[in-house]
Residue frames relative to the residue before (quaternion, step in Angstrom):
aa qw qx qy qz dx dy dz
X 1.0000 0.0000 0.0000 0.0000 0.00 0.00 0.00
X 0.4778 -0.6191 0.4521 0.4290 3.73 1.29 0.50
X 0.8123 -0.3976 0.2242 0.3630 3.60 -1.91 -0.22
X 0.5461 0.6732 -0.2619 0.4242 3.36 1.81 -0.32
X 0.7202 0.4305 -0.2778 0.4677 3.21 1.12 -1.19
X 0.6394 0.6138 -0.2953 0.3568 3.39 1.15 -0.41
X 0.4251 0.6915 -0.3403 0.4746 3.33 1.85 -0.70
X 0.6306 0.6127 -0.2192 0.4231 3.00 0.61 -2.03
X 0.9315 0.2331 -0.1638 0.2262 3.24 0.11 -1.27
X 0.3859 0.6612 -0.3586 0.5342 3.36 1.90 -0.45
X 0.7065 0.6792 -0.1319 0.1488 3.74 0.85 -1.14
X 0.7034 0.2005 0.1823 0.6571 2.41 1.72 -2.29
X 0.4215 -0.7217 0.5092 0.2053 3.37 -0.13 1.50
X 0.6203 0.5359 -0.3049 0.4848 3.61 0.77 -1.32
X 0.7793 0.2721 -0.3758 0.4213 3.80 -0.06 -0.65
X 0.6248 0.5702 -0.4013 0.3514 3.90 1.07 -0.11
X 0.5848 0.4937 -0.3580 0.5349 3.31 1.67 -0.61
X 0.6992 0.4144 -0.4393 0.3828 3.90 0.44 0.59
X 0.0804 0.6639 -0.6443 0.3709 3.22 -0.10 1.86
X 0.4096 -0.5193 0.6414 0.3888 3.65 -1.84 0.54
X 0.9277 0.1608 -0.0120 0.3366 3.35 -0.17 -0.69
X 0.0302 -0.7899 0.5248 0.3160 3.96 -0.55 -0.32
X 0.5846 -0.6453 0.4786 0.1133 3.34 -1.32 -0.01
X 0.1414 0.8574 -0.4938 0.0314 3.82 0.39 0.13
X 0.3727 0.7348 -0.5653 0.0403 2.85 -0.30 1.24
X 0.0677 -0.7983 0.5701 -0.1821 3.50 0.89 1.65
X 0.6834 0.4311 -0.3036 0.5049 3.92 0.21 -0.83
X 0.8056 0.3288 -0.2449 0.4278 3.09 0.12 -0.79
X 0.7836 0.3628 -0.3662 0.3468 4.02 0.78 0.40
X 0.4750 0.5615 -0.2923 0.6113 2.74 2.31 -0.30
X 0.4955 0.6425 -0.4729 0.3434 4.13 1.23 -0.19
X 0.2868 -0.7172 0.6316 0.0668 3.80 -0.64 1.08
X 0.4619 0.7088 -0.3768 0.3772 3.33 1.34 0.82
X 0.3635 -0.7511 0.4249 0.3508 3.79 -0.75 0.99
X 0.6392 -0.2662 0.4748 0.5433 3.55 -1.69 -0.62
X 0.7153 0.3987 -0.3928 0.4185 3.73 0.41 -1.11
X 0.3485 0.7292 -0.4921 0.3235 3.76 0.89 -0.41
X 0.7998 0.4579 0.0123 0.3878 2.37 -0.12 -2.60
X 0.6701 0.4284 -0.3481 0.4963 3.83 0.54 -0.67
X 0.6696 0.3832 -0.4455 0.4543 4.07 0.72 -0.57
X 0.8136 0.4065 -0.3096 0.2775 3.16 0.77 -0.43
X 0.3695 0.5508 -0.5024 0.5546 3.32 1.55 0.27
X 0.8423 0.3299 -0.3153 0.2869 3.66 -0.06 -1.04
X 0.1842 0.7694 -0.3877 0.4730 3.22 1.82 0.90
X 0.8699 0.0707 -0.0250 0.4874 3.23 0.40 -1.19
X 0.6549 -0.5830 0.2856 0.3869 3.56 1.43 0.99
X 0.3808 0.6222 -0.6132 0.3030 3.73 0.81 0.92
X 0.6834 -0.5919 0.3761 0.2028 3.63 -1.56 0.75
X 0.6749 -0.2806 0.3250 0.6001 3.83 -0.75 -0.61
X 0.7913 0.3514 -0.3126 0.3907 3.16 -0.01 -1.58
X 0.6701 0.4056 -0.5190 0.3422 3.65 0.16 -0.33
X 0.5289 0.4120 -0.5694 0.4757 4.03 0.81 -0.17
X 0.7333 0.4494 -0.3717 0.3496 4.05 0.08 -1.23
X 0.6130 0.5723 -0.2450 0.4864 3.47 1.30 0.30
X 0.5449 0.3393 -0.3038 0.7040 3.06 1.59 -0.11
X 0.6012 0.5633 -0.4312 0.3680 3.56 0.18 -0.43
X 0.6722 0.5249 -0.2335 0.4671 3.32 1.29 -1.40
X 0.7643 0.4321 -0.2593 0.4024 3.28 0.81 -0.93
X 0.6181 0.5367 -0.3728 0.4369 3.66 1.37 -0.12
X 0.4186 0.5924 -0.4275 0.5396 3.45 1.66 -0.04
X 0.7508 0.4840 -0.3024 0.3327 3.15 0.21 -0.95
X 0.6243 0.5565 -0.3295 0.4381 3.07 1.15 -1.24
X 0.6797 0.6208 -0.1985 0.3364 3.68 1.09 -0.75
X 0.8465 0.0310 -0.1061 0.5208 2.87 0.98 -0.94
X 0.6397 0.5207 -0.4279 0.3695 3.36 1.03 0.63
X 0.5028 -0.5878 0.4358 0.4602 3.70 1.23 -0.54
X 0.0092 0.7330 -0.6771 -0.0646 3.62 0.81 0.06
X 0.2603 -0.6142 0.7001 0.2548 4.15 -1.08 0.88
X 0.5874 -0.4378 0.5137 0.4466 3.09 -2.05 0.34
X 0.9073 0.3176 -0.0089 0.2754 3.85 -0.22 -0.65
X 0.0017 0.9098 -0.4094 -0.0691 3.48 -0.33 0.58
X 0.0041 0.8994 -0.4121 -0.1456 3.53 0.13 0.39
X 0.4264 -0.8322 0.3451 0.0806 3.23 -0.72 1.08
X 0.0619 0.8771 -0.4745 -0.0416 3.92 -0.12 0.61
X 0.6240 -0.5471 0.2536 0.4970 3.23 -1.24 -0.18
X 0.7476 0.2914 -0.2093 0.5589 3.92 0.89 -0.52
X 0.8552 -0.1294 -0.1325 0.4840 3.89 1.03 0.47
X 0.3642 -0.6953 0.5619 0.2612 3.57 -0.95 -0.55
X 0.1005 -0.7666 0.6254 0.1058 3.11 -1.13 0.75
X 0.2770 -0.7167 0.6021 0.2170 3.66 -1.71 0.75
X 0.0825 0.7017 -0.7074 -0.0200 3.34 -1.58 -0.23
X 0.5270 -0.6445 0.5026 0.2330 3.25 -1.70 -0.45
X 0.3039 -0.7787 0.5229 0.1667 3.53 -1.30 0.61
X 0.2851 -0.8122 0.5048 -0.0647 2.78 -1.08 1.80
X 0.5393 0.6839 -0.2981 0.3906 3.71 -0.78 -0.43
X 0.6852 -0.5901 0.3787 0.1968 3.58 -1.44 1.04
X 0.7664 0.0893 -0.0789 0.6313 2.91 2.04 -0.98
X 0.7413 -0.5542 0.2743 0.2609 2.90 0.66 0.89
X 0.2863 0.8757 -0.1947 0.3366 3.37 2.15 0.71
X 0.5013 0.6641 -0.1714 0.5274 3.32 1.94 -1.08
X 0.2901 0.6716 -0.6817 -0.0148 3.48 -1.27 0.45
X 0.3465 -0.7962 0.4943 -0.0414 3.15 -0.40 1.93
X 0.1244 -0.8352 0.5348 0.0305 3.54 -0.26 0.82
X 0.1474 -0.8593 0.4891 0.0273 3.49 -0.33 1.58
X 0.7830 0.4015 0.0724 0.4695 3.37 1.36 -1.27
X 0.2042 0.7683 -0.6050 0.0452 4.05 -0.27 0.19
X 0.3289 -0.7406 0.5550 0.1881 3.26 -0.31 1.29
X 0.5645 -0.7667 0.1601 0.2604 3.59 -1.26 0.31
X 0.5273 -0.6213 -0.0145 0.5795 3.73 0.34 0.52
X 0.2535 -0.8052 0.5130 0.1557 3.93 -0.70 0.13
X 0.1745 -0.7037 0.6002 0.3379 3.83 -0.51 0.54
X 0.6481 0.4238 -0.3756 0.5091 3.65 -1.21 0.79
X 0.4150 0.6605 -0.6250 0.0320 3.44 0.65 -0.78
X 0.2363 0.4827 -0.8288 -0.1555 3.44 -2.55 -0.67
X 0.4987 -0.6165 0.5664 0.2245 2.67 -1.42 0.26
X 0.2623 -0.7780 0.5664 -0.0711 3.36 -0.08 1.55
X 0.0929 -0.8435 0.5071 0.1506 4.08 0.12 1.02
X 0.4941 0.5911 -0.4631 0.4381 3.83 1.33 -0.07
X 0.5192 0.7067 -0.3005 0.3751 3.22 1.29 -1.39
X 0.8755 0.2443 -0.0079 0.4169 3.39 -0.07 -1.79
X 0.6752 0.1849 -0.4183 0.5788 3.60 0.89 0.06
X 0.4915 -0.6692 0.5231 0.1924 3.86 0.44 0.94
X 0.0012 -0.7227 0.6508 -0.2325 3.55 0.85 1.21
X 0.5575 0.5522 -0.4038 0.4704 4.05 0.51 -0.60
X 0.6785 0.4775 -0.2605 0.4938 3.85 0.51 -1.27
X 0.6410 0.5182 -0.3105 0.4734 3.38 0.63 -1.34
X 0.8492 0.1793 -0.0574 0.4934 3.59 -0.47 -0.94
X 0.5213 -0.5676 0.5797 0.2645 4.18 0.40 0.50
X 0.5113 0.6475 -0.4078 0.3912 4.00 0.73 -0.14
X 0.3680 -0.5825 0.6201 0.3750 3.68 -1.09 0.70
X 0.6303 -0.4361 0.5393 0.3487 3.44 -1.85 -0.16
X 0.6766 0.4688 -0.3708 0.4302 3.67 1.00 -0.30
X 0.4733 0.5924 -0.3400 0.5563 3.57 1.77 -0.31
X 0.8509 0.2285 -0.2508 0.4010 3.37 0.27 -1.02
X 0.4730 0.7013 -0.3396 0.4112 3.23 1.14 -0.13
X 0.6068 0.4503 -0.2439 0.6079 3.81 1.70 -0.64
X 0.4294 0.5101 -0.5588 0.4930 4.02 1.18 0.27
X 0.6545 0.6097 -0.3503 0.2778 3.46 0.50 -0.76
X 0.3941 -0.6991 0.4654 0.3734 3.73 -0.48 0.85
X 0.7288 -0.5030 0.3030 0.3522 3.48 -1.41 1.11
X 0.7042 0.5563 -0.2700 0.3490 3.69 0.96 -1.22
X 0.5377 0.6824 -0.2290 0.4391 3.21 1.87 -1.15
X 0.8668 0.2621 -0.0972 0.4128 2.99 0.49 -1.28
X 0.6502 0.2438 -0.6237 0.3589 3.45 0.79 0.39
X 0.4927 0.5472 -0.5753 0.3560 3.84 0.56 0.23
X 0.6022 0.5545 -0.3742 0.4358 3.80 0.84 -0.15
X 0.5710 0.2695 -0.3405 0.6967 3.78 1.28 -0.67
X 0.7851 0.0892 -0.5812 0.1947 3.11 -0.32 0.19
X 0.4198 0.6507 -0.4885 0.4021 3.99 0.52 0.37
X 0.4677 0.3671 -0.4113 0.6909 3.87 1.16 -0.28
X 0.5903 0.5798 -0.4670 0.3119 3.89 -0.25 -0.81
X 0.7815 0.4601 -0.0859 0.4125 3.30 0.56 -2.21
X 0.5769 0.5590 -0.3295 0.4962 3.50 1.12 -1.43
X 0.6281 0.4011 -0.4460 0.4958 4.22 0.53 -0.39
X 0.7225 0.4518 -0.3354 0.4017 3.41 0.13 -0.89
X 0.5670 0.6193 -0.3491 0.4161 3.86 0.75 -0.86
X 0.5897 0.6019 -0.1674 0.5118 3.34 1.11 -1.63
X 0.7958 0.2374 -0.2631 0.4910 3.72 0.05 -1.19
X 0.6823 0.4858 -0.4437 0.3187 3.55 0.80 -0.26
X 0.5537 0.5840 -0.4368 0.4021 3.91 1.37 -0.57
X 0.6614 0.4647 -0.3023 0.5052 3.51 1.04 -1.11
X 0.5377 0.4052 -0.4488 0.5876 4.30 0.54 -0.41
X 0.6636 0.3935 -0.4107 0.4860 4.33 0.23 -0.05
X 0.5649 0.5799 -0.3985 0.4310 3.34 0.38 -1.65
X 0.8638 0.3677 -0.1349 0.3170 3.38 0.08 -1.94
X 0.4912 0.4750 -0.4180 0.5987 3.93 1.45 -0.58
X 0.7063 0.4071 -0.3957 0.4229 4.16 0.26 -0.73
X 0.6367 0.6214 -0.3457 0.2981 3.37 0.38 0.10
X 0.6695 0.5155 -0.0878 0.5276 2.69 1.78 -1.24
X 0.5426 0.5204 -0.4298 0.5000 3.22 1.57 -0.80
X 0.5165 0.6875 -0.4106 0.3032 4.01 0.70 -0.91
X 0.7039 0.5641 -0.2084 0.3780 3.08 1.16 -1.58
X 0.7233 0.5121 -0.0520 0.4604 3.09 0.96 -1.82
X 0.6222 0.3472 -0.4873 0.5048 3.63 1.24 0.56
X 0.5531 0.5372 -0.5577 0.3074 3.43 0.33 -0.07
X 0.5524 0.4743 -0.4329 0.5315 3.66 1.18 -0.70
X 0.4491 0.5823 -0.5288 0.4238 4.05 0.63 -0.65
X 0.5391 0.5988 -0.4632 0.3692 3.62 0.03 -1.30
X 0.7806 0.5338 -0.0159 0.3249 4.05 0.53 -1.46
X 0.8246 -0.1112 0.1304 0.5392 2.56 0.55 -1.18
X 0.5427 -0.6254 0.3682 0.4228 4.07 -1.09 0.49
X 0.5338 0.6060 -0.4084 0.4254 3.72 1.10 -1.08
X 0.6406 0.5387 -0.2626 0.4801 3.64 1.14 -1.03
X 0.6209 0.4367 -0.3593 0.5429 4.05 0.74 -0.24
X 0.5132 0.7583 -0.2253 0.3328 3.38 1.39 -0.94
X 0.7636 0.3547 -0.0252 0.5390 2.91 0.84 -1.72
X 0.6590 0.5080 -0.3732 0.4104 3.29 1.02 -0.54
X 0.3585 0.7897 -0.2667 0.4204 3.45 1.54 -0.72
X 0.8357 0.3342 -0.0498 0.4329 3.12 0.23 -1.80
X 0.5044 0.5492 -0.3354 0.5757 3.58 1.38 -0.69
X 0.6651 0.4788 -0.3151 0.4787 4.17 0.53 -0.74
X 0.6666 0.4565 -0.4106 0.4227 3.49 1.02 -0.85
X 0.5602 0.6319 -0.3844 0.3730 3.31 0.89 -0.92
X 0.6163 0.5266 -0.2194 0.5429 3.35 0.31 -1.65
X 0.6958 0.5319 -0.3269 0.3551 3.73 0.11 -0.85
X 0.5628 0.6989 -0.2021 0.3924 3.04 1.12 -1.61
X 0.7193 0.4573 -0.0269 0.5222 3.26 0.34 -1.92
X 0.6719 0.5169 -0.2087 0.4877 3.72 0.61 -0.91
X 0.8377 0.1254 -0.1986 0.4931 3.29 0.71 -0.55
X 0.5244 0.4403 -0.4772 0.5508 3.91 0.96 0.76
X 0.6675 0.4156 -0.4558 0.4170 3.68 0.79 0.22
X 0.4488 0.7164 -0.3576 0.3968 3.18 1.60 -0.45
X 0.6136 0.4823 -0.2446 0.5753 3.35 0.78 -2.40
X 0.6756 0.5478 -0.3773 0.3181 3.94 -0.14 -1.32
X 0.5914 0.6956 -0.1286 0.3872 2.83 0.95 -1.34
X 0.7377 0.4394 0.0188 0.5123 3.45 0.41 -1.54
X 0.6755 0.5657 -0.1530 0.4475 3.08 0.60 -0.91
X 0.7245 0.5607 -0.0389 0.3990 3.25 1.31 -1.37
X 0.4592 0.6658 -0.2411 0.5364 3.12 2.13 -1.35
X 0.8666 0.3453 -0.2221 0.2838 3.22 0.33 -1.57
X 0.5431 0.7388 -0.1920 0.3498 3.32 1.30 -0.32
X 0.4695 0.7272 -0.0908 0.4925 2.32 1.76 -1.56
X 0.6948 0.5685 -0.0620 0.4361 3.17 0.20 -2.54
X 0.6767 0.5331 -0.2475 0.4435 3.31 0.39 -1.58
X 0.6485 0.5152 -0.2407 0.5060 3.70 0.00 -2.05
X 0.7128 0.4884 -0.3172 0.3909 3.94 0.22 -1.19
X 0.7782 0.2324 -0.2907 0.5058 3.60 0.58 -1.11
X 0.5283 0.6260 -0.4597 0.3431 3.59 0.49 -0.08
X 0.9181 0.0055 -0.0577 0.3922 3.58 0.70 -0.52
X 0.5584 0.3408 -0.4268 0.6243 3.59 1.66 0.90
X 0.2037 0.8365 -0.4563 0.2250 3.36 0.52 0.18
X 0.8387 0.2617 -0.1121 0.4642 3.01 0.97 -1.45
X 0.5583 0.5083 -0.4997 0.4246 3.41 1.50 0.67
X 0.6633 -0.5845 0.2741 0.3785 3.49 1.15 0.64
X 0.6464 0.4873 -0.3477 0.4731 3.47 1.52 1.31
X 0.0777 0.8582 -0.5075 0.0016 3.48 -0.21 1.21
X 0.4840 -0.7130 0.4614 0.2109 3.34 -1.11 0.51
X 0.3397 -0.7220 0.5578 0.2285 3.72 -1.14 0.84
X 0.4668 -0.5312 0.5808 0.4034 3.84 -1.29 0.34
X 0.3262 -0.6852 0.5818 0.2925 4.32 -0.92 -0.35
X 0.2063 -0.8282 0.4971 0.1565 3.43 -0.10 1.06
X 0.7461 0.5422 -0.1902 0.3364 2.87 0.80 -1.53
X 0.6410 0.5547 -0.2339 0.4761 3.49 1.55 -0.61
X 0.5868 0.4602 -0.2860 0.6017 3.68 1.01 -0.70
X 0.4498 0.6651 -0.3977 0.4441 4.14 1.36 -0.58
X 0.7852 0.4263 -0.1732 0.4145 3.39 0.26 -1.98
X 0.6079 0.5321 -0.3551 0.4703 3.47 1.27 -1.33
X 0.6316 0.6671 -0.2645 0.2935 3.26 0.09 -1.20
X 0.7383 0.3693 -0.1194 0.5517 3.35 1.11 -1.58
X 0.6506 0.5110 -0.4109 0.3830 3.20 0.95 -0.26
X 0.6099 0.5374 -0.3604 0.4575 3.37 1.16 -0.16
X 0.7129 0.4836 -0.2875 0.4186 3.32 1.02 -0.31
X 0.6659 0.5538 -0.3591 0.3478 3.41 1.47 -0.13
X 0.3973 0.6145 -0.3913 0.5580 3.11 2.66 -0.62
X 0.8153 0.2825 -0.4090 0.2971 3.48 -0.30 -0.29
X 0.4383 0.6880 -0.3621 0.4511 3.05 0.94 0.38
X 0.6696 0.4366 -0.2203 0.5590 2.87 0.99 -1.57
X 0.6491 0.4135 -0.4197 0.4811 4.07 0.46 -0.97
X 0.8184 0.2936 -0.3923 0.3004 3.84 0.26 -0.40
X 0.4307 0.5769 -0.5019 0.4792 3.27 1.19 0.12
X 0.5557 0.6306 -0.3032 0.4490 4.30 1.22 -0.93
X 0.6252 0.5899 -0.0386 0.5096 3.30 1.06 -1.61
X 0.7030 0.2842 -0.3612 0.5428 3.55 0.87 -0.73
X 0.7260 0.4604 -0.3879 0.3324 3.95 0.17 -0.76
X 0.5594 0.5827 -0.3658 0.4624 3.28 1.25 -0.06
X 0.7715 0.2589 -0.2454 0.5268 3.55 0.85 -0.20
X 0.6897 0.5242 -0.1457 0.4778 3.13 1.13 -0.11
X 0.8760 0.2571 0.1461 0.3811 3.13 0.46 -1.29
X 0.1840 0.7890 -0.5274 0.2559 3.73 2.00 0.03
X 0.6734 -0.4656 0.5564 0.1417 3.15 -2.03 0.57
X 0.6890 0.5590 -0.1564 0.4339 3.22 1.13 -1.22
X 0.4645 0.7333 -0.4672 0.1681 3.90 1.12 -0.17
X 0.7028 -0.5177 0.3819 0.3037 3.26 -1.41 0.94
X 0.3081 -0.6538 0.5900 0.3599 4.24 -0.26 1.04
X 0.4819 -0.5881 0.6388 0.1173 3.21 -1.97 0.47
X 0.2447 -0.7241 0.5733 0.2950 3.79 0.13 1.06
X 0.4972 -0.6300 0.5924 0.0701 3.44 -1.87 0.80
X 0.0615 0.8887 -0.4495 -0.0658 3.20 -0.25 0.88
X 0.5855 -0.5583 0.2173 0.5461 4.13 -0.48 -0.19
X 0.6136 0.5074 -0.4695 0.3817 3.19 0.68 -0.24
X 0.7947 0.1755 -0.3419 0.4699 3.90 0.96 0.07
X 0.6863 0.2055 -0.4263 0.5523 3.16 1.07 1.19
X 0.3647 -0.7371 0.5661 0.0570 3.37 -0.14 2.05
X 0.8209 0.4557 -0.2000 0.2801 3.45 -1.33 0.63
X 0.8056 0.3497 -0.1740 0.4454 2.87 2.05 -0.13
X 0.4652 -0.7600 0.2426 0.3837 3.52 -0.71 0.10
X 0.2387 0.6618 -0.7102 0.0275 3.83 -1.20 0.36
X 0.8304 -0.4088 0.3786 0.0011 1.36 -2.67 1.81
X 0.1713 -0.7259 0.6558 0.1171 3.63 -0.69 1.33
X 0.5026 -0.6914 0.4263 0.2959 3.57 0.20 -0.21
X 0.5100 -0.6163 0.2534 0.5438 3.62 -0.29 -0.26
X 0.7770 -0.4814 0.2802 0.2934 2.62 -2.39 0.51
X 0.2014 -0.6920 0.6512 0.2376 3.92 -0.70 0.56
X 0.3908 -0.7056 0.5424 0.2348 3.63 -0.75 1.12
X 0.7086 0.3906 -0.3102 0.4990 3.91 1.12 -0.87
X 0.3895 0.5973 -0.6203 0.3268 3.71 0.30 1.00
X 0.8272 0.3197 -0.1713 0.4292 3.41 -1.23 0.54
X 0.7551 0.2405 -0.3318 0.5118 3.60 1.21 -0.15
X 0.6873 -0.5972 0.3341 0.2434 3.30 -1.24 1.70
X 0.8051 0.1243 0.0614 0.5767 3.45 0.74 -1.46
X 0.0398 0.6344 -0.7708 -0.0428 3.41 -1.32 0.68
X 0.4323 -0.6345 0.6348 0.0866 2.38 -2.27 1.52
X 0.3767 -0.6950 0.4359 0.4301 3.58 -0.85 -0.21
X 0.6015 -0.6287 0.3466 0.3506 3.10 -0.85 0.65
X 0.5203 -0.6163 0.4539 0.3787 4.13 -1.07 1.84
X 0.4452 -0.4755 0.6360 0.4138 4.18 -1.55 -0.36
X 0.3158 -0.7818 0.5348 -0.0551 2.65 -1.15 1.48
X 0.7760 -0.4799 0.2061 0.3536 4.07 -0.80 0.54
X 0.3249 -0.5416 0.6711 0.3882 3.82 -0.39 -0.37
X 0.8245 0.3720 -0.1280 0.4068 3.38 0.53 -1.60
X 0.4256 0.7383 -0.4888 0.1867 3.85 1.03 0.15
X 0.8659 -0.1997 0.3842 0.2506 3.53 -0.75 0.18
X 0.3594 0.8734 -0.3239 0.0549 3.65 -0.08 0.83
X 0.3582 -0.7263 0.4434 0.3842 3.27 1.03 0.40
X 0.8662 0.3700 0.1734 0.2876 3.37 -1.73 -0.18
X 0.6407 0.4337 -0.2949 0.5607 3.49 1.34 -0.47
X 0.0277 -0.7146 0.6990 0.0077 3.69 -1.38 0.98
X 0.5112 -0.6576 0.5332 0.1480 2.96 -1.57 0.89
């Protein structure tokens, strides 16, 4: 995230605690332990070659690269630092790499384990226990899809922003805005599940089989928190969309005004009906040819 994102994060404890995952790999760089260590004590408990040549690799690294105590994973980078504190309670952020579309976090990648040992990434990538790595291809797999799905929301919620102000007018407008939320919704809440889903796997695959080089892996609470709520304010937001459309269109029928709720003015009674007010009419008797007419000439 350049010298800014690092500000940001060195700064604000809150935005460092929003990570999928963490890293821990305090024990194992603070471990005054050799390669031969680590190899008697793997073949203690019956681990193969590649898990010693995997420690070996990774104590290079630890040498000459600075391995940090901590790594925290996000969705467009990761940031490192150190742990500080009596109990280990501190997580100093020194580093926030910058943001990347596609990201994973690729640990040959970033501690340049390739440089170190002359080895392609497809070499060192076979140190990796079998379970490890396919839960690692598939975490690069998911980590694309997550990505294109925040930005297919991001970009449908924007539009929905737009498309309510026309709501305001007219129902066809709530309509559309409706349908623009479902989208967004859609996408928003399978990158979430994906998302989640992925952490633990992730989390899981990590302590299950580096553990015992003295790296374990945290779950992100605080990140699956924000996600989480954000889905719940979209649906909110789509049934609050969902209600003015049936409810509330632009298009309602006016209410005629009459005087009695506007005092002070005049309307037209119409004419006078002579048979109001009398209980019983008779019909009227047959009257003369020859009666009386005023006014009448022949």
């Amino acid at each position: 995230m350049g010298k800014a994102g690092r500000f940001v994060y060195s700064h604000n404890s809150t935005l460092s605690d929003i990570y999928m995952f963490r890293l821990d790999l305090q024990n194992f760089t603070s471990s005054s332990k050799t390669t031969d260590e680590f190899s008697n004590l793997l073949k203690g408990i019956g681990a193969d070659d590649k898990n010693q040549n995997l420690t070996q690799v990774l104590e290079e690294a630890k040498d000459q690269l600075n391995i940090k105590d901590f790594y925290s994973i996000g969705l467009l980078g990761y940031c490192d630092g150190n742990i500080t504190g009596k109990h280990s309670e501190n997580f100093d952020t020194t580093f926030c790499s910058k943001p990347k579309a596609d990201f994973w976090f690729n640990p040959i990648e970033v501690w340049q384990l390739s440089n170190i040992t002359g080895a392609d990434e497809s070499e060192l990538e076979d140190l990796l226990p079998s379970d490890l790595h396919k839960d690692m291809n598939a975490y690069r797999a998911a980590s694309k899809y997550v990505f294109i799905a925040f930005c297919i929301a991001f970009a449908a919620t924007i539009l929905e922003l737009f498309a309510g102000i026309f709501a305001v007018c007219s129902r066809w407008g709530s309509c559309v805005t409706y349908i623009l939320g479902g989208i967004a919704g859609l996408f928003l809440i399978s990158a979430v599940i994906v998302a989640t889903v992925l952490t633990s796997i992730v989390t899981h695959a990590i302590q299950e089989n580096v553990q015992d080089y003295g790296i374990t892996a945290t779950f992100g609470t605080h990140f699956q928190v924000v996600a989480w709520l954000a889905v719940a304010f979209h649906l909110l937001a789509d049934t609050f969309w969902m209600f003015s459309i049936c409810c509330c269109g632009g298009n309602a029928r006016p209410h005629r005004v009459t005087a009695e709720k506007a005092p002070y003015t005049y309307e037209s009674l119409g004419p006078y009906d002579h048979s109001r007010g009398h209980g019983n009419n008779y019909p009227m008797q047959d009257m003369r040819t020859s009666a009386y007419e005023p006014y009448r000439h022949v």
